[in-house]
DODOGU-356651 format. One record per residue (C-alpha): residue number from 1; residue in three letters; x, y, z. Coordinates in steps of 0.05 Angstrom, whole numbers, plus 5000, padded with zeros to 4 digits. Example, Ala and Ser with C-alpha at 12.3 -4.5 7.8 and 13.67 -1.06 7.14 Angstrom:
REM residues 2
    nr   rest      u      v      w
     1    ALA   5246   4910   5156
     2    SER   5273   4979   5143
//
This chain:
REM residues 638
    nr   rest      u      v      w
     1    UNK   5356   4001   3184
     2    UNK   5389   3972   3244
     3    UNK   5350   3944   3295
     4    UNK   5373   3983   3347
     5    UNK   5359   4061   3348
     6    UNK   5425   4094   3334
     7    UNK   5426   4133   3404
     8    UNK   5422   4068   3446
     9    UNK   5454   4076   3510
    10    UNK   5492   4148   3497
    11    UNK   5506   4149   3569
    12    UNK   5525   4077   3565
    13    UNK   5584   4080   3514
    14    UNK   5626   4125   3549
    15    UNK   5630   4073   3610
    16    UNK   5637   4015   3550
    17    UNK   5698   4054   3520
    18    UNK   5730   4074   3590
    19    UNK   5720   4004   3617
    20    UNK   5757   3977   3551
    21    UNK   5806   4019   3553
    22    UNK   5831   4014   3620
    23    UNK   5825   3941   3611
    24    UNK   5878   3938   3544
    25    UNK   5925   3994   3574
    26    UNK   5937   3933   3625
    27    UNK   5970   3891   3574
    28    UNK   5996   3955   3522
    29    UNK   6001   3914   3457
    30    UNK   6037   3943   3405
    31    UNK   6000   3962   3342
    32    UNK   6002   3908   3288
    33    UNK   6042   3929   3233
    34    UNK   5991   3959   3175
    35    UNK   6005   4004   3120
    36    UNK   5969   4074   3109
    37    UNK   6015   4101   3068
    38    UNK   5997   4083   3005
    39    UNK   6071   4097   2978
    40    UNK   6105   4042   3019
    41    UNK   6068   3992   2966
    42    UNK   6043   4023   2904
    43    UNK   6070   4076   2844
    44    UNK   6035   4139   2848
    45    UNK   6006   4145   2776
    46    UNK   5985   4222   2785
    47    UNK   6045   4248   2799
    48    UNK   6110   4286   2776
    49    UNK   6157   4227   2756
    50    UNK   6200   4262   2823
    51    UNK   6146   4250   2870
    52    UNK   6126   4173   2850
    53    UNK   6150   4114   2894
    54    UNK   6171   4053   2875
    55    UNK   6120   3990   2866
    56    UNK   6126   3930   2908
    57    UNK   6112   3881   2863
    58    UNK   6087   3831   2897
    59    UNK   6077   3757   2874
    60    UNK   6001   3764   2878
    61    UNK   5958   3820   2902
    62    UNK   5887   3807   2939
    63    UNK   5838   3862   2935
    64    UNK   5792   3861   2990
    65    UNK   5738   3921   2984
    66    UNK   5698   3876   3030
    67    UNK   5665   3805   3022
    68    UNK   5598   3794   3056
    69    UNK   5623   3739   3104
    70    UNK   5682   3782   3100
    71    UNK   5743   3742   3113
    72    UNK   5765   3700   3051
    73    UNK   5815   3754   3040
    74    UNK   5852   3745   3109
    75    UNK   5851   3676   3097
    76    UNK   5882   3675   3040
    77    UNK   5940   3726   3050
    78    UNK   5955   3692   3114
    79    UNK   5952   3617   3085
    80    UNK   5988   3640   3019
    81    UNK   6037   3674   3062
    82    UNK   6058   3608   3095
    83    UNK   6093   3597   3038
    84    UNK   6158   3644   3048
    85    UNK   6169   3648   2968
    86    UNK   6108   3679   2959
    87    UNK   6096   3757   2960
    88    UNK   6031   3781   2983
    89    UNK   5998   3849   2987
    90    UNK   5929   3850   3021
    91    UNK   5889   3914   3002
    92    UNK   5829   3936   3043
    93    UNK   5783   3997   3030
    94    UNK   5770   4007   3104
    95    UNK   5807   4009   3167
    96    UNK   5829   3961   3225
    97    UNK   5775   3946   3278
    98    UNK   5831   3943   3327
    99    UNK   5810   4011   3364
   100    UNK   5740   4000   3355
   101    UNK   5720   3988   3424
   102    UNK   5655   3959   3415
   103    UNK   5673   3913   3358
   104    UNK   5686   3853   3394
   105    UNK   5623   3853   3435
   106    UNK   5580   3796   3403
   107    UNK   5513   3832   3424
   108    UNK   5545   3908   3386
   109    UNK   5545   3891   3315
   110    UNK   5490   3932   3302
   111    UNK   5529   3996   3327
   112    UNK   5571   3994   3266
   113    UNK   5507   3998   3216
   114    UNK   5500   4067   3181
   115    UNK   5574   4081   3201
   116    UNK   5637   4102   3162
   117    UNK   5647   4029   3171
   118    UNK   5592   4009   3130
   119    UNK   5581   4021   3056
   120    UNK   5509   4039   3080
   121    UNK   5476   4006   3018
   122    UNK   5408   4003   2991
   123    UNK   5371   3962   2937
   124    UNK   5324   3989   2890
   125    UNK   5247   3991   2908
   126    UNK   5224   3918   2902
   127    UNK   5152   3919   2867
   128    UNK   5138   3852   2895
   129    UNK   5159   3868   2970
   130    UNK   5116   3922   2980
   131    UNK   5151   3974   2932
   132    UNK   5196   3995   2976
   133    UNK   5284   3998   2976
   134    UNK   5323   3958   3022
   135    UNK   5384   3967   3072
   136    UNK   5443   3923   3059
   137    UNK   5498   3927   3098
   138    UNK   5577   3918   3084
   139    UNK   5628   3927   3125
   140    UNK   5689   3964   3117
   141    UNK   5739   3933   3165
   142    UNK   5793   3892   3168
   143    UNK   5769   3822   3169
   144    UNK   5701   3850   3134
   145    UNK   5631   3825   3154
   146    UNK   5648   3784   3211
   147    UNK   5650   3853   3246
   148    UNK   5582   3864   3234
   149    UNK   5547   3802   3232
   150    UNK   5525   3737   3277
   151    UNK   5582   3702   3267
   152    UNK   5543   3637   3258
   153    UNK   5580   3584   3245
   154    UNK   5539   3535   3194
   155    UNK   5571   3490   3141
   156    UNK   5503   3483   3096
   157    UNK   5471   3414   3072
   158    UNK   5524   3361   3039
   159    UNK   5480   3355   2988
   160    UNK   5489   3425   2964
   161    UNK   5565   3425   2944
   162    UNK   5545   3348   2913
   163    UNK   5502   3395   2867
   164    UNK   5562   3440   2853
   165    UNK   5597   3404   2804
   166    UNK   5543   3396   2762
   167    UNK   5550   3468   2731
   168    UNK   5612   3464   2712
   169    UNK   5604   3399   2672
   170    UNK   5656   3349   2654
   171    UNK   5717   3372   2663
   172    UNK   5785   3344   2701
   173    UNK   5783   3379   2762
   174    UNK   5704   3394   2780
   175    UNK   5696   3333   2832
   176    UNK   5733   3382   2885
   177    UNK   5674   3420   2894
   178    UNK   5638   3373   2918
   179    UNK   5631   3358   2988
   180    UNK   5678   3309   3003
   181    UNK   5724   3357   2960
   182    UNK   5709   3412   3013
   183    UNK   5695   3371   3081
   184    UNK   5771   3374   3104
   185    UNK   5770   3452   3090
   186    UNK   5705   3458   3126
   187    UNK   5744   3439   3187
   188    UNK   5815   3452   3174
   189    UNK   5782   3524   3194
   190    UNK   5766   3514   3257
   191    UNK   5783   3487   3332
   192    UNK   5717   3459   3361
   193    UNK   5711   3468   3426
   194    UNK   5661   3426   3462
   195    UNK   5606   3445   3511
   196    UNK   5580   3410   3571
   197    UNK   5506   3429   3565
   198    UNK   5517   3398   3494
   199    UNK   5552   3332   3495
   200    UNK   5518   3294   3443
   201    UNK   5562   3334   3388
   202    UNK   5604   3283   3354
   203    UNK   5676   3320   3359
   204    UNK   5703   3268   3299
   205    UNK   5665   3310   3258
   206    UNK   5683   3372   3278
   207    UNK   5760   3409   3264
   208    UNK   5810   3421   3318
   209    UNK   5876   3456   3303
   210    UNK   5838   3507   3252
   211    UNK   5845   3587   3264
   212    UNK   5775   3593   3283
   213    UNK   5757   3577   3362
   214    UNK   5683   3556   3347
   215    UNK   5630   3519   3398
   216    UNK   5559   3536   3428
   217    UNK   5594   3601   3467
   218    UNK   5560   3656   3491
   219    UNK   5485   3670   3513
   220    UNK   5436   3619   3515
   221    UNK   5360   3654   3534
   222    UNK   5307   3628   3568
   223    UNK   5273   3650   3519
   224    UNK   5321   3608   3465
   225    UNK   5309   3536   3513
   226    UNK   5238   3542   3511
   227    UNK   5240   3560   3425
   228    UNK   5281   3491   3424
   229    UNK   5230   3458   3468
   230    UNK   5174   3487   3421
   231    UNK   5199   3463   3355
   232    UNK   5202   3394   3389
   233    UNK   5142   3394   3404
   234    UNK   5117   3421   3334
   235    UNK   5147   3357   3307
   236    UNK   5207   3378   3291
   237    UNK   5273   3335   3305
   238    UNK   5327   3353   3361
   239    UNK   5392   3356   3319
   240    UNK   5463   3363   3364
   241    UNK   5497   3395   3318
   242    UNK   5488   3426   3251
   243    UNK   5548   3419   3224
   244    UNK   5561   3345   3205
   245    UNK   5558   3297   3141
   246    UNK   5493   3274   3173
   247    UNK   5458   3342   3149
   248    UNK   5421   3398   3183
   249    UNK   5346   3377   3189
   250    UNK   5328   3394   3260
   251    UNK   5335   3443   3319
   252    UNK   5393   3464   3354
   253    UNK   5425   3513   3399
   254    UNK   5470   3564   3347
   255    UNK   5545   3543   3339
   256    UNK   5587   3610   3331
   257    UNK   5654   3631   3320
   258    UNK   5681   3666   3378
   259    UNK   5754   3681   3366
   260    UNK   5782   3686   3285
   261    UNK   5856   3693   3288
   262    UNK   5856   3714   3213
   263    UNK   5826   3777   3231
   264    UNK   5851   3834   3267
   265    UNK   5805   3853   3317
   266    UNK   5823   3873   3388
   267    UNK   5793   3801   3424
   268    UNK   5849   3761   3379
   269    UNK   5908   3816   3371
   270    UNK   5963   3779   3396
   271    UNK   5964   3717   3344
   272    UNK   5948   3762   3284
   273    UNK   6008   3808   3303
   274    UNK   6049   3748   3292
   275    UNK   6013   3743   3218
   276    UNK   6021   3812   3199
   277    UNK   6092   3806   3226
   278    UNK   6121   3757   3161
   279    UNK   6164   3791   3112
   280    UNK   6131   3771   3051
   281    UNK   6044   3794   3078
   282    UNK   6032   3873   3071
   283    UNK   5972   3891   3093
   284    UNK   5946   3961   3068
   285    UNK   5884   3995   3100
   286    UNK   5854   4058   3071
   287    UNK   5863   4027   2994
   288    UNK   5809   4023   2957
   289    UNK   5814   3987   2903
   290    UNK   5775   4026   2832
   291    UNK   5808   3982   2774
   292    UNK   5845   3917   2757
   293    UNK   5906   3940   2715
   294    UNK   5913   3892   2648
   295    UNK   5973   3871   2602
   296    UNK   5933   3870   2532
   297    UNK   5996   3854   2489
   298    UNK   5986   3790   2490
   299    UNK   5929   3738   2457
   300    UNK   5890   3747   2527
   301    UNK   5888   3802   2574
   302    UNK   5936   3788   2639
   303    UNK   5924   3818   2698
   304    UNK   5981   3851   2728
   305    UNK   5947   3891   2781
   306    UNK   5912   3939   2805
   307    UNK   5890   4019   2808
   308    UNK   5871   4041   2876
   309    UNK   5864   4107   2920
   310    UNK   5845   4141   2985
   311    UNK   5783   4175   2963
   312    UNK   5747   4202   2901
   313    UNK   5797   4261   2902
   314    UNK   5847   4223   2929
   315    UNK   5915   4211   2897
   316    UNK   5915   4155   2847
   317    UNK   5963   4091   2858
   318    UNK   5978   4024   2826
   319    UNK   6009   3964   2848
   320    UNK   6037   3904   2809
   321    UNK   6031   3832   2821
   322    UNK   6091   3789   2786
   323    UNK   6038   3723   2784
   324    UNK   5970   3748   2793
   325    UNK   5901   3786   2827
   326    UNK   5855   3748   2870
   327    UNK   5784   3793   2873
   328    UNK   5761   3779   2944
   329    UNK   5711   3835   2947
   330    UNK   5646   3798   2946
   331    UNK   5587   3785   2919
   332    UNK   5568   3861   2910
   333    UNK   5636   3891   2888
   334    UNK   5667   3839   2857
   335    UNK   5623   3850   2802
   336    UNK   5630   3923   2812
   337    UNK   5710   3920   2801
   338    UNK   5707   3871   2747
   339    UNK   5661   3908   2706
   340    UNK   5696   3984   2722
   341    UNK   5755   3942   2693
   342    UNK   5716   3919   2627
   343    UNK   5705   3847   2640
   344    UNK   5623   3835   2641
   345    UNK   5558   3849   2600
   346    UNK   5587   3886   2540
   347    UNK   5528   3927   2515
   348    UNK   5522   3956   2600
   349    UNK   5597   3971   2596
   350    UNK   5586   4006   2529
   351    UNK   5522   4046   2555
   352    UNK   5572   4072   2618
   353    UNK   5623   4090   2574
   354    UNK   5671   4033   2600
   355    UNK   5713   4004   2546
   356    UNK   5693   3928   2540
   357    UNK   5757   3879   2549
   358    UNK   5722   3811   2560
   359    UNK   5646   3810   2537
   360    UNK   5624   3761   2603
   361    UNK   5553   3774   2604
   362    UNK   5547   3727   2679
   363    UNK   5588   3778   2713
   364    UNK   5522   3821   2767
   365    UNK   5482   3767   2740
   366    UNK   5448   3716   2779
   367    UNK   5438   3752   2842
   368    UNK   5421   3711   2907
   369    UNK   5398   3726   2985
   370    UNK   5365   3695   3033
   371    UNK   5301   3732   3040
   372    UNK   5272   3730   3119
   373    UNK   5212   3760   3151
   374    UNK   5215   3776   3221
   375    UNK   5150   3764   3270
   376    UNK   5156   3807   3336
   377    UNK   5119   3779   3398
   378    UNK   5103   3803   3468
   379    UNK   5146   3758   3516
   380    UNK   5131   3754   3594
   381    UNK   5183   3710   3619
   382    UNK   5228   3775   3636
   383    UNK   5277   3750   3604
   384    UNK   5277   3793   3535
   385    UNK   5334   3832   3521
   386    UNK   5302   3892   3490
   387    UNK   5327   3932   3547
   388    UNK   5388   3934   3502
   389    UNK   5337   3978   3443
   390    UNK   5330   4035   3508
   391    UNK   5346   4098   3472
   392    UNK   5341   4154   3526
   393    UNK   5350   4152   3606
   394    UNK   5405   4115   3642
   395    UNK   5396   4042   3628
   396    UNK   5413   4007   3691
   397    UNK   5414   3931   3661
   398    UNK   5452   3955   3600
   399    UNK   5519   3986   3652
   400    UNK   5508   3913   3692
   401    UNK   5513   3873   3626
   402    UNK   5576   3922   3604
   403    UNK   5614   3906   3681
   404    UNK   5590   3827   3667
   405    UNK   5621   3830   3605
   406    UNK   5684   3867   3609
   407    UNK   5703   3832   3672
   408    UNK   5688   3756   3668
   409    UNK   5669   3751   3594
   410    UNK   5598   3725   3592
   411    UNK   5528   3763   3604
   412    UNK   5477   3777   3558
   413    UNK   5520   3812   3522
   414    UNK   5557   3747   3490
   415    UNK   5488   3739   3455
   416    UNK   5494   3743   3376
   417    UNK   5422   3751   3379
   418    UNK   5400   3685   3335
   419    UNK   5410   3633   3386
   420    UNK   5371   3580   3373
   421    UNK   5363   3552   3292
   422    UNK   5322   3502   3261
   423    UNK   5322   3480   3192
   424    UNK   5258   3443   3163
   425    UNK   5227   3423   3101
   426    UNK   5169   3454   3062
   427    UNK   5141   3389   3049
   428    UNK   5149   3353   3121
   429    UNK   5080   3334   3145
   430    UNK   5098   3323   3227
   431    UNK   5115   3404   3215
   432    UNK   5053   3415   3164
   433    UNK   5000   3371   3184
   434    UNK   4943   3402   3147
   435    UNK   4922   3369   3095
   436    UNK   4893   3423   3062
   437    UNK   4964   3463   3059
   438    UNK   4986   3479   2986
   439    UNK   5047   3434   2957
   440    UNK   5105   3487   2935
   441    UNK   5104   3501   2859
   442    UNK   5166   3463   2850
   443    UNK   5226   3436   2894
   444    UNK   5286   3482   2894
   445    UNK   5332   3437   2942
   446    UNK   5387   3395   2927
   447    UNK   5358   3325   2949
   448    UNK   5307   3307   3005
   449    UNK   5361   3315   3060
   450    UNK   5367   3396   3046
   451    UNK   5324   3441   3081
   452    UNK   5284   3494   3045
   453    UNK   5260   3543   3109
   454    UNK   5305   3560   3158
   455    UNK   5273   3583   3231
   456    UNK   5311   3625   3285
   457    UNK   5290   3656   3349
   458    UNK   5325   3723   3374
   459    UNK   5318   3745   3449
   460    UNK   5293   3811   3434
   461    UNK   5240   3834   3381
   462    UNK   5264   3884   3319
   463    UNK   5248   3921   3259
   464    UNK   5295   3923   3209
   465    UNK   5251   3977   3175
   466    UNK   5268   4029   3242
   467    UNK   5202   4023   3262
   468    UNK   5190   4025   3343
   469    UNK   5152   3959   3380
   470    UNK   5135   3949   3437
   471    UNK   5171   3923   3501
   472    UNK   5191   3865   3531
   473    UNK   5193   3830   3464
   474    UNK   5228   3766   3422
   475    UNK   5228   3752   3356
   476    UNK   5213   3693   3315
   477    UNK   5241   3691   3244
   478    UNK   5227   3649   3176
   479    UNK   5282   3654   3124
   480    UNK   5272   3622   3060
   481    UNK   5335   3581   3040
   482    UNK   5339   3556   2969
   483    UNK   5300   3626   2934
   484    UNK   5293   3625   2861
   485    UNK   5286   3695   2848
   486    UNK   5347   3718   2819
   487    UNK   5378   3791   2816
   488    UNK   5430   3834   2789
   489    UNK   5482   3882   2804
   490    UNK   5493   3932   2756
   491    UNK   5533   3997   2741
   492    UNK   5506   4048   2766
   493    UNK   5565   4093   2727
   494    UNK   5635   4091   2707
   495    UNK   5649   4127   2774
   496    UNK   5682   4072   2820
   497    UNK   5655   4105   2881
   498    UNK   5585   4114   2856
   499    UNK   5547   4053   2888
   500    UNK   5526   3997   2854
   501    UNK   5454   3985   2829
   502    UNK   5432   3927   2865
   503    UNK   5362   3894   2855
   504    UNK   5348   3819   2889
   505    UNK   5287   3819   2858
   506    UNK   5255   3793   2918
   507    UNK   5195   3747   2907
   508    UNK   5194   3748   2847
   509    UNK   5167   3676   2840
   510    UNK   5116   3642   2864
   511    UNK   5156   3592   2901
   512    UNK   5194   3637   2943
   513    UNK   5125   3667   2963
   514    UNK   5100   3602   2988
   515    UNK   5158   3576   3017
   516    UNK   5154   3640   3069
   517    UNK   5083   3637   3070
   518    UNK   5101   3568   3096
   519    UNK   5147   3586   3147
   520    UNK   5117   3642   3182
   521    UNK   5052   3588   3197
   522    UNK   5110   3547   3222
   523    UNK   5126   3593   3267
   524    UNK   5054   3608   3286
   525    UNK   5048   3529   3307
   526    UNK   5110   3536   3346
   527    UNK   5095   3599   3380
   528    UNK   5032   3566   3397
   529    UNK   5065   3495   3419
   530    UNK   5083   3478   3489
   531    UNK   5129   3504   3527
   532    UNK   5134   3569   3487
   533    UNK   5061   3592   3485
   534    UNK   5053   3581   3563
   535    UNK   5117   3603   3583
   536    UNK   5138   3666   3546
   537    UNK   5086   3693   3489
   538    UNK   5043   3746   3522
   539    UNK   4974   3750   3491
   540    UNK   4971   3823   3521
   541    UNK   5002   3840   3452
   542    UNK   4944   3811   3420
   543    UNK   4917   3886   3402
   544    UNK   4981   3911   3400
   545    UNK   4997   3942   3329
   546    UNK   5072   3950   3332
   547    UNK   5062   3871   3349
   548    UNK   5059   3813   3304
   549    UNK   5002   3771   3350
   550    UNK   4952   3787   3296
   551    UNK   4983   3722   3254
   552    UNK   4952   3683   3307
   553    UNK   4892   3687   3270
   554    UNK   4916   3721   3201
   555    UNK   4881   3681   3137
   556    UNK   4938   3660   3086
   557    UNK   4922   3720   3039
   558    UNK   4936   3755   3102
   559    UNK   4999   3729   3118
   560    UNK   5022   3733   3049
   561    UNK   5011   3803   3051
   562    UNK   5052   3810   3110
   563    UNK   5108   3762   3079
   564    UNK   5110   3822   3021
   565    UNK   5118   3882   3073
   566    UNK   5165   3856   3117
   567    UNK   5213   3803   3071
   568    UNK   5276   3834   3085
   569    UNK   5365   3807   3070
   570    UNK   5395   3763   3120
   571    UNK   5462   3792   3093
   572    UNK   5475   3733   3050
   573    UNK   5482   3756   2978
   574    UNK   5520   3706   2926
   575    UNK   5529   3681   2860
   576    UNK   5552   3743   2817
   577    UNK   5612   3719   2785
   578    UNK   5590   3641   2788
   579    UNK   5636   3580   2784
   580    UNK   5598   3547   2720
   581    UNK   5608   3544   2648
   582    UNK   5622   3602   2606
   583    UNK   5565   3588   2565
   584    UNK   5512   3578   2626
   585    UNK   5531   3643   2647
   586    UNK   5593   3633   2690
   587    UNK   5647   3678   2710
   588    UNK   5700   3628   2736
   589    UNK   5718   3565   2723
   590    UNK   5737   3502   2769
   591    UNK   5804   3535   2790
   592    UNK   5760   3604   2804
   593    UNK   5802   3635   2734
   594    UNK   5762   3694   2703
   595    UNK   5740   3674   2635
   596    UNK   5779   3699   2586
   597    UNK   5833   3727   2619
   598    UNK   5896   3711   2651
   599    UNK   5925   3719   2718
   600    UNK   5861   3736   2753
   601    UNK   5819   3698   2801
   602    UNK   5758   3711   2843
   603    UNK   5745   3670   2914
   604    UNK   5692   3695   2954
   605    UNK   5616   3679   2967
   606    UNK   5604   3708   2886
   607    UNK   5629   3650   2858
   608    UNK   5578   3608   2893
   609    UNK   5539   3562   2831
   610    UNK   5477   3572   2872
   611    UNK   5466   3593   2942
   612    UNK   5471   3534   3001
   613    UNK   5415   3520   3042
   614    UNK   5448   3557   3109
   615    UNK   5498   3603   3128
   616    UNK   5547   3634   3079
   617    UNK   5605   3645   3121
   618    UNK   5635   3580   3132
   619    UNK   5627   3550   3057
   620    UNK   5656   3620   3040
   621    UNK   5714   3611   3086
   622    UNK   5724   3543   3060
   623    UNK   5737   3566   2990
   624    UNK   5783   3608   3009
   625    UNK   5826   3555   3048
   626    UNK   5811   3507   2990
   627    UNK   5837   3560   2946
   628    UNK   5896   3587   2980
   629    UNK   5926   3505   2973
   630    UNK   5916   3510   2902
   631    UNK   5947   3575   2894
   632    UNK   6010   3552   2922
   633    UNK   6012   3492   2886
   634    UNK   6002   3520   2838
   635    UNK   6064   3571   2837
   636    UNK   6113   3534   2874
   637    UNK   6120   3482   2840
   638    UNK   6199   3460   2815
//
């Protein structure tokens, strides 16, 4: 469910849309130059011979039905298109977000949840969270996820890409994964811009010509300072910036992206006109993508590229790629397309009446997410932004925030909602002092410098099960970073637009169970810690049932009960076409090659070994800029 009820501020978003569209008739840009014709790229393969077009043949084709972090696509078509010999045809199932008014609003993400924009997915009923399904959402835009998440910007623990080498063995080319092998992509992305409230961030460690404007933008609660102060005084260390070769261990303000001129949203329009403007980058909306399209005549498969269509009873269309087809659609349908195409588990391909090509049995295997439980509190600092969850009546602070925003830019609006992060470990005792607390059952981290819990705080309280609390409220979060349950993503049929059956599997061990047993007390210390529990927790929630206040005093059965009810996705799903060895159940190899096939490749957060101890996005992103130089090395050389 989203947070937010789905009739938030009806009254409001007629004044949002007017406002924003007065403001862009000012400066009238010309539309950017996508394809919705289907024709202008593609043969029509259900068709009189009369009626087909002609293919385009491009050099490669990048199938985009919609990554979770969203944008390794864009940055691959518009990297790879640098390079004027190559030809490149971007498909995406959905649409632009350019006439989405609302969609470059940090604090409106929500409003596209449930939408024709989102794939509106669920998981099956999870017998160890409480038995019941899941929402997971996906995004189908035109620079994907990013237009319906945070937008945190987080490049993970060194320690975990050291670790990702070590799956794929010895072979030539596998130190490049590691970090050192993906620092200079890290910030080849982006263009740090510093921040006087934060000037101990070391800017030599941050990137500054990238495509990605990223800093500590936007709104910064009261509510947020006095969370940072808390954690200090819980004994955990100030950190300046998260995003470093010195690790993540600490608290710290969240670093976002604010503008991405990859994507094609309305706030960066101008540059990515420019980008969609190059002779040899087609961008088609509207495609979605149902097959990859093989050449079996020789000893291995080559893909040559792909089936795609409008619709279920749309007309059916292929296009053809002269050197080969990246898969860029995540870690949910990039298993989906590669097994509706015959590459994965053979006997589950047989069962749905798919013809087996490659028997890969890793392919939906090996499912990961960061599971989080959210703890909703009663704040009475007045400075809560729940006003923004107002579903009826004219909501005076919400119009003030809409005129603050749409006319200098900043307001509580620019929130992304998880300001303030901290990242700690299980087994720190200045965060766990009791000496009675249990050790974990084992340590899933990749050395003592990687976090295992991961703490946010949100200005506003919400349930992501649609059930109501009660205002002024903020929430306090505990996400579990380096889970060892592991789930799959199956056929659900041989239909392409049948979903997916996805299962997580959450808690499903032990250790996950403790390690968010362990963070919600965390959380409990810090609510209670100077200057948080003076300053903004109201113990007139204390009796409050739509509350979380009963922790206070909640025995650890208790709160392990309440870990199983309320666990719930922080949208950061990976690992279901791995980068490891064939035989240890990977997909891809070191050069992200499908196994046993030609011509294919997959780059997106699926390919992930294991998931990183933070974010997804930017490690996501960074394969994909990693990727897109080997790509063109690749085929241009002499």
């Amino acid at each position: 469910m989203s947070p937010f009820p789905q009739n938030t501020h009806l009254a409001v978003i007629g004044v949002v849309s007017a406002l924003l569209i007065f403001k862009a008739t000012k400066r009238a840009p010309k539309k950017p130059p996508l394809l919705n014709d289907l024709r202008d790229v593609a043969s029509r393969v259900d068709a009189d011979d009369e009626e087909a077009s002609f293919p385009l043949s491009p050099s490669l084709v990048l199938k985009r039905l919609k990554s979770p972090e969203g944008t390794a696509g864009c940055v691959l078509a518009a990297r790879l298109s640098e390079e004027p010999n190559l030809r490149v045809l971007l498909l995406e199932s959905g649409e632009s977000s350019v006439d989405l008014k609302l969609s470059n609003i940090p604090a409106a993400f929500h409003k596209l949840f449930k939408t024709k924009h989102d794939y509106d997915l669920s998981t099956v009923p999870q017998p160890n969270a409480g038995g019941s399904s899941r929402y997971w959402p996906r995004a189908r835009l035109l620079g994907g996820c990013t237009a319906i998440n945070a937008m945190i910007l987080h490049h993970a623990t060194p320690s975990d890409f050291d670790e990702w080498p070590k799956f794929l063995g010895k072979t030539k080319d596998n130190s490049i994964w590691s970090y050192q092998g993906l620092k200079k992509y890290l910030l080849k992305l982006e263009t740090f811009i510093p921040h006087k409230d934060h000037p101990d961030v070391d800017v030599s460690e941050r990137g500054s010509s990238g495509p990605m404007k990223t800093g500590y933008f936007g709104h910064n609660s009261y509510i947020t300072r006095q969370f940072i102060r808390a954690c200090q005084t819980a004994g955990i260390p100030a950190l300046p910036d998260a995003n470093t070769s010195k690790g993540t261990l600490g608290v710290t303000k969240t670093s976002f992206v604010k503008l991405f001129t990859f994507s094609t949203n309305q706030a960066n329009f101008p540059i990515s006109q420019l980008l969609l403007e190059r002779p040899n980058l087609r961008v088609c909306t509207s495609a979605i993508v149902t097959k990859v399209i093989f050449d079996k005549s020789g000893d291995q498969p080559r893909a040559v590229g792909v089936g795609f269509t409008t619709s279920r009873d749309g007309p059916r269309f292929e296009a053809r790629a002269r050197k080969e087809v990246i898969l860029c659609a995540g870690a949910i349908h990039t298993p989906h397309i590669l097994m509706l195409s015959g590459i994965g588990p053979a006997a589950q391909l047989a069962f749905h009446d798919v013809a087996p090509l490659v028997d890969l049995p890793g392919v939906g295997e090996h499912l990961m997410d960061h599971p989080t439980v959210d703890v909703n509190l009663l704040d009475k600092s007045g400075h809560s932004l729940g006003w923004m969850r107002k579903a009826t009546g004219v909501n005076f602070q919400a119009i003030s925030a809409l005129f603050q925003w749409t006319w200098m830019g900043n307001g509580p609006l620019t929130t992304n909602l998880a300001e303030g992060m901290a990242f700690i470990r299980a087994d720190d005792p200045k965060v766990f002092p009791d000496p009675q607390e249990l050790p974990l059952a084992e340590d899933s981290t990749s050395g003592p410098g990687c976090p295992d819990i991961e703490l946010f705080v949100t200005p506003m309280g919400y349930n992501l099960f649609g059930e109501q609390i009660t205002e002024p409220a903020f929430g306090v979060h505990a996400v579990g970073l380096r889970p060892t349950s592991l789930g799959t993503v199956r056929l659900r049929s041989n239909d392409p637009f049948d979903s997916p059956v996805i299962d997580p599997r959450y808690l499903s061990t032990q250790h996950d169970v403790q390690v968010l047993i362990k963070g919600v007390k965390a959380l409990i210390r810090i609510t209670q810690a100077e200057p948080l529990v003076s300053k903004v927790v109201d113990r007139a929630g204390d009796d409050d049932p739509t509350l979380d206040h009963h922790l206070f005093k909640a025995t650890r059965a208790e709160i392990e009960e309440f870990v199983r009810e309320r666990v719930n996705t922080l949208y950061h799903p990976t690992s279901t076409a791995r980068m490891a060895r064939r035989e240890d159940g990977g997909v891809v190899d070191e050069e992200l090659k499908v196994y046993g096939v030609r011509g294919l490749r997959v780059v997106d957060a699926s390919i992930f070994p294991t998931i990183p101890a933070g974010h997804t996005a930017a490690p996501t992103l960074a394969v994909a800029e990693k990727m897109a130089d080997l790509v063109k090395a690749e085929h241009t050389k002499a």
